[in-house]
C-alpha positions as CSV (number, residue, x, y, z in Angstrom):
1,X,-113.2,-41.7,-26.6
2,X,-111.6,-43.9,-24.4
3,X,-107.8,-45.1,-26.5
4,X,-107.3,-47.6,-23.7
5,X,-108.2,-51.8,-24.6
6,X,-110.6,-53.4,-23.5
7,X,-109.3,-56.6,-21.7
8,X,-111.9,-59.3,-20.8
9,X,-111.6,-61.4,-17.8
10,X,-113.3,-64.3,-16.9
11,X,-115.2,-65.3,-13.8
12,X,-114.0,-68.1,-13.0
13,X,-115.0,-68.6,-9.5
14,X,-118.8,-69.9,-8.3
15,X,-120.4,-69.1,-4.8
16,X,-122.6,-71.9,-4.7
17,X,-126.2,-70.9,-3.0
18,X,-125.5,-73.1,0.1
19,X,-122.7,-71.2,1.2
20,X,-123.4,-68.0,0.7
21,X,-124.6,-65.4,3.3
22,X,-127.5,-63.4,2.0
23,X,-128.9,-60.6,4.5
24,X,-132.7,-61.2,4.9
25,X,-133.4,-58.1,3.3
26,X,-131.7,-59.4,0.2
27,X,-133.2,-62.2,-2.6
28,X,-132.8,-65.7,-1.4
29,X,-129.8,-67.5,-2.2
30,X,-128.6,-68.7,-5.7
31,X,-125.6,-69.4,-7.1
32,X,-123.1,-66.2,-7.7
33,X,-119.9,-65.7,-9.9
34,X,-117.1,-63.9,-8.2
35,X,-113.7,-62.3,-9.5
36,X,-111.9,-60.9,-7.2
37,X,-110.4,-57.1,-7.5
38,X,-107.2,-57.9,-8.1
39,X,-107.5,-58.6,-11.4
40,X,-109.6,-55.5,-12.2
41,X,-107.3,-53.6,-10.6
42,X,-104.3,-55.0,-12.2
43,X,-105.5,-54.7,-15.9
44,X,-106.7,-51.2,-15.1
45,X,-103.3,-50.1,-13.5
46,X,-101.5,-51.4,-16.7
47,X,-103.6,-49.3,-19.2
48,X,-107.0,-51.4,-19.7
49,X,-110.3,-51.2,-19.4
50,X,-111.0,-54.8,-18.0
51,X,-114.7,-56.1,-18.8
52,X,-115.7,-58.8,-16.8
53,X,-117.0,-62.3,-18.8
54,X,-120.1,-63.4,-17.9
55,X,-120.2,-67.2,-18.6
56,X,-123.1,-67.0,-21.0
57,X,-123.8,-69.5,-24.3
58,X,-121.1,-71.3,-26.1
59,X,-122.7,-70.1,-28.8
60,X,-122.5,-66.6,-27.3
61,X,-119.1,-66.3,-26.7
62,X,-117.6,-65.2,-30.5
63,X,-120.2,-61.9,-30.0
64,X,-119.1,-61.8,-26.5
65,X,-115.3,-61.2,-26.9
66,X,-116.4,-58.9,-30.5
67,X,-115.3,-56.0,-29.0
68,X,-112.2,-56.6,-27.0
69,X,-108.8,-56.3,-27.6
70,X,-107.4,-58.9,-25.1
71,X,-108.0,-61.7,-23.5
72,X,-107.4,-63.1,-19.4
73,X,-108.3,-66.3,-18.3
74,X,-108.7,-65.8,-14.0
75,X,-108.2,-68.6,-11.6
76,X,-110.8,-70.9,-10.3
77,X,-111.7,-74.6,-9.1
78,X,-110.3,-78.0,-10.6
79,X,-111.1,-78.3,-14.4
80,X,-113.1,-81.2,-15.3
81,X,-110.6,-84.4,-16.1
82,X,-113.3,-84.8,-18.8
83,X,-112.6,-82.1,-20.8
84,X,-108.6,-83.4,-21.4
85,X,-110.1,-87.3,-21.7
86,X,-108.9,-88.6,-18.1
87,X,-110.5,-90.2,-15.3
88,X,-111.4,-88.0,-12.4
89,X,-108.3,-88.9,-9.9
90,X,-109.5,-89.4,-6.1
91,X,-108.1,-86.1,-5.0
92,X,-110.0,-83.9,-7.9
93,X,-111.6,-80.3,-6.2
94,X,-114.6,-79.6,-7.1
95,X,-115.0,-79.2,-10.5
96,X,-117.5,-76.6,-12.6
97,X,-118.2,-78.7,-16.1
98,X,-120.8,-76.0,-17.6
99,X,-118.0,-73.0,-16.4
100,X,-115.2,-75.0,-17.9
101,X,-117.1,-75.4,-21.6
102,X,-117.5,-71.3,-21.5
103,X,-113.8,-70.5,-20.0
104,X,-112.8,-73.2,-23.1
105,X,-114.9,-71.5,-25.4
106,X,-113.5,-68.2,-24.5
107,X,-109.8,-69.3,-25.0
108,X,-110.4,-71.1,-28.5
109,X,-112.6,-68.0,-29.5
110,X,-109.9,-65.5,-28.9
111,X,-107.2,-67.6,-30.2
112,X,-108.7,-67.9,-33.4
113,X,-109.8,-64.2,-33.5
114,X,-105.7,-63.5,-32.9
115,X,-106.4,-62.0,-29.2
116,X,-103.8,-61.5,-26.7
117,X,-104.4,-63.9,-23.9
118,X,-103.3,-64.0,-20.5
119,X,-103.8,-66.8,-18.4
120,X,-103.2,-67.1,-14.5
121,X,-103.3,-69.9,-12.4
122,X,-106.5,-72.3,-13.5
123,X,-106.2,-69.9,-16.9
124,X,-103.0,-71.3,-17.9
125,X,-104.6,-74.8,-17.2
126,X,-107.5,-74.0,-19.1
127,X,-105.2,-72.4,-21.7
128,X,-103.7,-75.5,-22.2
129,X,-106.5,-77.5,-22.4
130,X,-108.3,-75.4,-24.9
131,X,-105.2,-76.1,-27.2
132,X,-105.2,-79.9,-26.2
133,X,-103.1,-80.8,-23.6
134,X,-103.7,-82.5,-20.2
135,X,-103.2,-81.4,-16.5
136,X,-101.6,-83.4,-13.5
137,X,-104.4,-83.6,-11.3
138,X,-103.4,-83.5,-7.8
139,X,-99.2,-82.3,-7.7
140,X,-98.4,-84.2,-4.3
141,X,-99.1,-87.7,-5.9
142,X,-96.1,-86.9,-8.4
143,X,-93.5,-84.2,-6.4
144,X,-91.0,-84.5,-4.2
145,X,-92.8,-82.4,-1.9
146,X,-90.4,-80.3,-1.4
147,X,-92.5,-77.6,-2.6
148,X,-96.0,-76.4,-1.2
149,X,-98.2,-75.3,-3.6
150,X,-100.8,-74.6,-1.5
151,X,-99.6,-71.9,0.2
152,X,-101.3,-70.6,3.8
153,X,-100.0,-66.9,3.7
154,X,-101.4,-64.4,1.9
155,X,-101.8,-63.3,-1.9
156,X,-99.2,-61.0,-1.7
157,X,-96.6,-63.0,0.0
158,X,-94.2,-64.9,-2.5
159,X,-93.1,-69.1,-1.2
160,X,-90.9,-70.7,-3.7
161,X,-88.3,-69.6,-6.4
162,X,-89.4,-70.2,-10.0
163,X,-87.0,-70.4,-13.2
164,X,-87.7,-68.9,-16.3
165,X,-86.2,-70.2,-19.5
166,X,-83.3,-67.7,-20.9
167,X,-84.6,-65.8,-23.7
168,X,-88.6,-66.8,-23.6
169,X,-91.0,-64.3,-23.7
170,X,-92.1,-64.7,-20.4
171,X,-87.9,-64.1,-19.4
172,X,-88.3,-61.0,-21.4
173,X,-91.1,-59.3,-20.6
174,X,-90.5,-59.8,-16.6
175,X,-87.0,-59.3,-17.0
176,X,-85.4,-61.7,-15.5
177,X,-84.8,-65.6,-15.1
178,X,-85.6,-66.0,-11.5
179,X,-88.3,-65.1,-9.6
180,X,-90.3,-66.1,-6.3
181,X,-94.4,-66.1,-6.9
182,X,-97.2,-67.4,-4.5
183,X,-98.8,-70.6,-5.1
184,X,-102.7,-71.5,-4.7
185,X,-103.0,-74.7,-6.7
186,X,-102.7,-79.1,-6.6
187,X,-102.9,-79.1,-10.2
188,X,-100.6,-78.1,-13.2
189,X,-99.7,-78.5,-16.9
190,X,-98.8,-82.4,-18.2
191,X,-98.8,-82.8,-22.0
192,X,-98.7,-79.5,-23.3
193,X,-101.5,-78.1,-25.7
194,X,-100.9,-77.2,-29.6
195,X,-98.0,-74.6,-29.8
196,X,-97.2,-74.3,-26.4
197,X,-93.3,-74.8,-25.1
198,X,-93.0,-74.8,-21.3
199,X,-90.7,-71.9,-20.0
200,X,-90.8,-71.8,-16.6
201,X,-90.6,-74.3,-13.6
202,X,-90.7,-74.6,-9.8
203,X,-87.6,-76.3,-8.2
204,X,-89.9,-79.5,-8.5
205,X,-90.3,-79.2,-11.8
206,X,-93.9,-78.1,-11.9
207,X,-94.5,-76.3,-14.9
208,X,-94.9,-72.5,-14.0
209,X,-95.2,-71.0,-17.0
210,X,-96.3,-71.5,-20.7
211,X,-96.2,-69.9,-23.7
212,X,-97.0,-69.3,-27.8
213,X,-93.8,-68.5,-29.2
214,X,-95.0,-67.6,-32.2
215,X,-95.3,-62.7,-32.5
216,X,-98.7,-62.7,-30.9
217,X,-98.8,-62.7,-27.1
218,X,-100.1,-65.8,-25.6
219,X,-99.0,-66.4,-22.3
220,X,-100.4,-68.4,-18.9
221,X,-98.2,-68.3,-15.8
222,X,-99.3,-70.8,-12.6
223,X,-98.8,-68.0,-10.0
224,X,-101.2,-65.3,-8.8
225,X,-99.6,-62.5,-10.3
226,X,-102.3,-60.3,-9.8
227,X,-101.8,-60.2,-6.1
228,X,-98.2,-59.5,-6.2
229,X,-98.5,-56.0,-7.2
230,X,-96.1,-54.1,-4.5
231,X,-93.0,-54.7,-6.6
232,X,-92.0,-54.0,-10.0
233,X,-91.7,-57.5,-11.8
234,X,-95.5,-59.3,-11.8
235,X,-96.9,-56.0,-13.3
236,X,-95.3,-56.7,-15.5
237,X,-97.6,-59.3,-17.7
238,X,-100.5,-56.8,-17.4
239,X,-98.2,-54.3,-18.7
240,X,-97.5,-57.0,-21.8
241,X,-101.2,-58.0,-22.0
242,X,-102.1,-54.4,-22.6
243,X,-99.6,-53.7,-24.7
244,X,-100.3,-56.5,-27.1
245,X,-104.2,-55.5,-27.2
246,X,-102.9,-52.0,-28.6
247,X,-100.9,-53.3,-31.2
248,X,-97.6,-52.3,-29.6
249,X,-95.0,-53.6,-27.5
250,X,-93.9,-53.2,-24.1
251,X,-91.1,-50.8,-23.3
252,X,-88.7,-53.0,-21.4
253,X,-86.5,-50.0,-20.3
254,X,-89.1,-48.3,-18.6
């Protein structure tokens, strides 16, 4: 048998029946979850065996995440302003309330079965919502705007600098303090959830990382990192994740 974790990942994203593209000889349209690749491929380059999350049941979700060793929370659309007890602000996305209540479900679950979690992008937002904290809901109404975080080139390519607190986790397992990282978001963390210390920011001071610093590894960063695997550093947190699901740490001189 298998030694390697298995890592669950959410699907976070919907392909709402009118817009997708069926081929006549295929059923007629309904609404589809999608994760992209990336994220397989990035758990299973670090070691893991990622299974992807249906978003089934509340109710479901403690049998559901039974069997794995690790936890990663995907990006997405807007989080529901309901779920952190704020009005919907004027320039909210489109928003998924049933997919939020699972994603939520699945972050509280696997905190309180002592999981590793990973969160990227929306899953640091939803990370810190499951613990309690709020999210700015649209960034250019409070920046400078000397920062886009809404980035036109590809996955791959890395737009703005990011600091990472001295001595965090997150400066730890990357190695290093400063980084550049891609950016596909309006929203970020506010208040931060139960537990959580912010530990890494964009020269705006959007939040760009958070973290648990208590031994287990919990962890949400606001960049794709999944995308920015042609380099050494980003791997870097799948590395981590995978380590933490197999009880052991990750070997920062390698």
């Amino acid at each position: 048998m298998s030694s390697r974790p298995l890592i669950g990942v959410t699907t976070s994203e919907v392909r709402r029946a009118e817009r997708t593209d069926p081929t006549p000889e295929g059923e007629p349209p309904q609404h589809e979850m999608a994760l992209g690749m990336p994220y397989a491929r990035a758990l299973a380059r670090a070691g893991a065996i990622p299974i992807v999350l249906p978003p089934l049941r509340v109710e479901d979700v403690p049998a559901l995440l039974s069997s794995l060793s690790g936890v990663c929370l995907s990006g997405g659309p807007d989080l529901d302003p309901a779920k952190y007890g704020a009005p919907p602000s004027p320039d909210l996305g489109p928003t998924e309330p049933a997919l939020d209540e699972f994603e939520l479900a699945v972050a509280r679950v696997a905190d309180a079965a002592g999981l590793p979690i990973l969160g990227i992008c929306r899953g640091a937002q939803a990370l810190n919502v499951a613990r309690g904290g709020t999210l700015h809901q649209h960034l250019p109404a409070i920046t400078d705007h000397s920062i886009g975080h809404r980035q036109t080139e590809p996955g791959w390519v890395e737009t703005h600098p990011v600091h990472v607190a001295d001595g965090s986790r997150l400066a730890i397992v990357l190695g290093l303090d400063e980084l550049w990282a891609n950016s596909f978001h309006h929203q970020a963390v506010d208040q931060l959830g139960r537990s959580l210390r912010a530990v890494a920011w964009a020269p705006d001071g959007t939040v760009e990382g958070i973290e648990d610093p208590g031994d287990r590894f919990v962890v949400g960063v606001q960049w794709h990192a999944e995308t920015l695997d042609r380099g050494p550093v980003h791997p870097r947190l799948f590395e981590a994740l995978v380590a933490a699901a197999s009880g052991g740490r990750l070997d920062l001189a390698a």
